[in-house]
C-alpha positions in Angstrom: 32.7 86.7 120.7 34.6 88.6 118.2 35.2 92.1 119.4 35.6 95.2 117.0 32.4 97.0 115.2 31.4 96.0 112.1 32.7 96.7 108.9 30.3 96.1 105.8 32.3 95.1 103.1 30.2 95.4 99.3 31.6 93.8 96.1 29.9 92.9 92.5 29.1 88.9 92.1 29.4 86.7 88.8 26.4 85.3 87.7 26.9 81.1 87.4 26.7 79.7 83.9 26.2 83.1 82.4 28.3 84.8 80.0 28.9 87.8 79.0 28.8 89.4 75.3 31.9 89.7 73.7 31.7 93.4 73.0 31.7 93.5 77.0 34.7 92.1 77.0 38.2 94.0 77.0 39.2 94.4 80.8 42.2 93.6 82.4 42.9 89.5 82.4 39.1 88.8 80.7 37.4 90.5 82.9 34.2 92.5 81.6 35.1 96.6 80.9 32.1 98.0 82.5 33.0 101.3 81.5 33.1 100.0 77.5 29.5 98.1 78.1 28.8 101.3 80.0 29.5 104.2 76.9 27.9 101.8 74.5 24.5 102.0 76.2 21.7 103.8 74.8 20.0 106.0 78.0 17.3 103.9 77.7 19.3 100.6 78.6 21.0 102.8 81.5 17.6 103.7 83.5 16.3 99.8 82.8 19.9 98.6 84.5 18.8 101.0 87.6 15.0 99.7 87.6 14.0 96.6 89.7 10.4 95.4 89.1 8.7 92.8 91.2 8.3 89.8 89.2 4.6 88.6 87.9 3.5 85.2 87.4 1.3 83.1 84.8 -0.8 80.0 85.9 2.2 77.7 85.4 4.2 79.9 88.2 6.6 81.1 85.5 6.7 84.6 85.1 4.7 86.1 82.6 4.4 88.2 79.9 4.5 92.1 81.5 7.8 90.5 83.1 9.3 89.6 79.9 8.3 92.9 78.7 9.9 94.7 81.6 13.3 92.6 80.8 13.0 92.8 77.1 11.7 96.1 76.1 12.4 98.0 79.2 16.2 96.4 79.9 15.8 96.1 83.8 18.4 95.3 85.1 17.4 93.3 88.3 14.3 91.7 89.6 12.9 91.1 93.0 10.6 87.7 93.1 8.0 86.5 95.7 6.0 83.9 96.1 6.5 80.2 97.1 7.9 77.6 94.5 9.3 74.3 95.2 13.7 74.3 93.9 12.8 72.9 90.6 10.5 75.7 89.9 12.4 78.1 91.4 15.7 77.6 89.1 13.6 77.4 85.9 12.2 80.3 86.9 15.5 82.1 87.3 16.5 80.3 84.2 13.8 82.0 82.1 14.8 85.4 83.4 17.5 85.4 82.4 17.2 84.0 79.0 15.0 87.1 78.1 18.1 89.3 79.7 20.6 87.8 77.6 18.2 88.0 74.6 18.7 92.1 74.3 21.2 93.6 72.8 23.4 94.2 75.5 23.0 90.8 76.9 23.6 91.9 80.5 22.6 89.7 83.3 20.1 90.3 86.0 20.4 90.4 89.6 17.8 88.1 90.8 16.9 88.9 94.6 15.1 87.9 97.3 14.3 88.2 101.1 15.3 85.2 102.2 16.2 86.0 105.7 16.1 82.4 107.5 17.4 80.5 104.5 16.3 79.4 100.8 12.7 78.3 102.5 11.3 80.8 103.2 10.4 81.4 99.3 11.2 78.0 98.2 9.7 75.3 99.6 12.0 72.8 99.4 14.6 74.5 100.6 16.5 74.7 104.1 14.9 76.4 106.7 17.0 77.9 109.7 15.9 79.3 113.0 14.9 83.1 112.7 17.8 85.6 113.7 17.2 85.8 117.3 17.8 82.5 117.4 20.6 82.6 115.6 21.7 85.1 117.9 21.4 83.3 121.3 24.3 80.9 120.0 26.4 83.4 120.2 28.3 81.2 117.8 29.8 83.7 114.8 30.9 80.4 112.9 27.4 79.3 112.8 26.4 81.8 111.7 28.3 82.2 108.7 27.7 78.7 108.0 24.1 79.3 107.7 24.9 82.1 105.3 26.9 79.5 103.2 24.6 76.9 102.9 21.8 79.2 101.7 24.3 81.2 99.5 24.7 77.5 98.2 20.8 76.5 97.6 20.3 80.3 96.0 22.9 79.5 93.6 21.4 76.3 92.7 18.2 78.0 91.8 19.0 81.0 90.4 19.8 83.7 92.7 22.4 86.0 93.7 21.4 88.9 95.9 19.5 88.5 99.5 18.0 91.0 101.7 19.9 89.9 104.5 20.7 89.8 107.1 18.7 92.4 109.6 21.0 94.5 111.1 18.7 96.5 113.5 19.5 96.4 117.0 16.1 95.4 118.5 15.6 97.3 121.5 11.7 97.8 121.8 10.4 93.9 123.1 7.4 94.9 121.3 8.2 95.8 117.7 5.5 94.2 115.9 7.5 93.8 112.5 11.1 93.6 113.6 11.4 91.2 116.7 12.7 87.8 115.9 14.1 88.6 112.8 16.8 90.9 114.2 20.2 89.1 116.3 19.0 90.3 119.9 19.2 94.0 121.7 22.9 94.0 122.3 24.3 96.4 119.5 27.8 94.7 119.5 26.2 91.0 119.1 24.1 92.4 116.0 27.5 93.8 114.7 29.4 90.6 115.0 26.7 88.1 113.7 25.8 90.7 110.6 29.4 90.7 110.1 29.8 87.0 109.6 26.8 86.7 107.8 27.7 89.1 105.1 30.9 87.5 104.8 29.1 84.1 104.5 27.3 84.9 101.7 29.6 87.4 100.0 32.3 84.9 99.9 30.0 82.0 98.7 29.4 84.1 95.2 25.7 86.1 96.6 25.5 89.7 96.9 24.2 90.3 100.6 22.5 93.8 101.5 21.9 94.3 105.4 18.8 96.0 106.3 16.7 98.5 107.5 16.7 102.2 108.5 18.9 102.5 111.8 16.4 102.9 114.6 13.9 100.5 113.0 14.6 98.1 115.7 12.6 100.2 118.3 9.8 101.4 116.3 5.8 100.6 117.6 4.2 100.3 114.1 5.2 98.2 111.1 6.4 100.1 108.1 4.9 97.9 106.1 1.7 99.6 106.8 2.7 102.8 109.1 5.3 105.3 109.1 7.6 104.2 112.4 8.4 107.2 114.3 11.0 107.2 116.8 11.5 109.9 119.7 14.8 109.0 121.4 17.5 111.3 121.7 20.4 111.4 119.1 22.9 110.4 121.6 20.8 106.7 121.6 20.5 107.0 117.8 24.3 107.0 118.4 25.7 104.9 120.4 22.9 101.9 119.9 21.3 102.4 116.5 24.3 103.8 114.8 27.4 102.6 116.7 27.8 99.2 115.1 27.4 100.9 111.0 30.9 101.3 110.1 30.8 102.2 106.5 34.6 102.8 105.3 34.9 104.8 102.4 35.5 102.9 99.2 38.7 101.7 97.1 39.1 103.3 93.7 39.6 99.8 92.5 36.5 98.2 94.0 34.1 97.3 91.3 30.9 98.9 91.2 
């Protein structure tokens, strides 16, 4: 095992087989001036780029016509989908989203996201399923466990999307969280460091944006949050050194895009 806490590195993706408008264009060697794109959008199109809607569907399993509204009128700038489709779906689904993004006048790609936390399968249904993150965990294998993060950073590519919730950084301490549990690495705070590690890496360097989740603490909460408020009642020196200890968060470059 790797030693050495965890240090969460965050970067901005490109979007396959999507380009950007020429006027976005400018920055050093091709690259896109944000801050150009940035001055020549209308405060509207600046709160839509900080808005991400859940996604709505029609009877075909496309998304509908308050979605396109959302994209077209309202310029958000990412989505967050649900729901079970098969790959095929999945990608035209992506496909049409972003159509209606590049169809404004700033043409700026969306961030299409998901929680896929045990691989493409769990929201496509056609996709590659991997053991949950405990079991992931009891390998105690950190190459592994990259690799997983690269083949699903592969199959989200193929069908459309670039940003996962994943992977669960809580240090799961309390045997009976009822919404935590198996999703998390184990209870041992330095395992959970060194497998979130390698997972963001696995995605990040495979072209998907990968956020690592929840609140610290969550992993020794009694109620689930998706219906309760979790309150925990340990002291701060366990927030610290178990809940806390393996969140390094280094303070930003002045030349890391944002």
């Amino acid at each position: 095992m790797k030693k050495g806490r965890s240090l969460f590195t965050y970067g901005v993706i490109g979007i396959a087989a999507i380009s950007m408008p020429a006027s976005a264009l400018g920055g050093e060697h091709g690259t896109p001036d944000v801050q150009q794109l940035i001055d020549q959008m209308s405060p509207e199109e600046k709160i839509g780029q900080l808005v991400m809607p859940s996604t709505h569907d029609n009877d075909a399993q496309m998304p509908n016509e308050d979605t396109e509204m959302l994209i077209r009128e309202y310029k958000a700038g990412s989505v967050i989908i649900y729901g079970d489709r098969d790959a095929e779906t999945t990608a035209a689904y992506n496909n049409q989203l972003q159509e209606w993004a590049l169809e404004t006048e700033q043409q700026i790609p969306l961030f299409s996201t998901a929680d896929l936390e045990y691989g493409t399968n769990q929201h496509v249904t056609d996709g590659t399923a991997f053991p949950r993150q405990m079991g992931i965990g009891a390998t105690r294998d950190l190459q592994a466990t990259e690799d997983m993060a690269r083949v699903t950073a592969d199959e989200m590519i193929a069908t459309g999307f670039n940003w996962n919730y994943s992977p669960l950084a809580d240090v799961n301490t309390n045997p009976n969280n009822p919404v935590i549990g198996v999703r998390a690495f184990g209870e041992d705070t330095e395992l959970v460091s060194d497998m979130t590690v390698a997972q963001v890496m696995g995605y990040q360097d495979n072209g998907v944006l990968s956020t690592p989740k929840h609140f610290p603490g969550h992993g020794d909460t009694s109620e689930d949050s998706h219906y309760d408020l979790p309150v925990v009642t340990y002291d701060r020196e366990t927030l610290d050194n178990v809940h806390l200890h393996h969140l390094l968060l280094p303070s930003m470059p002045v030349q890391t895009p944002l």
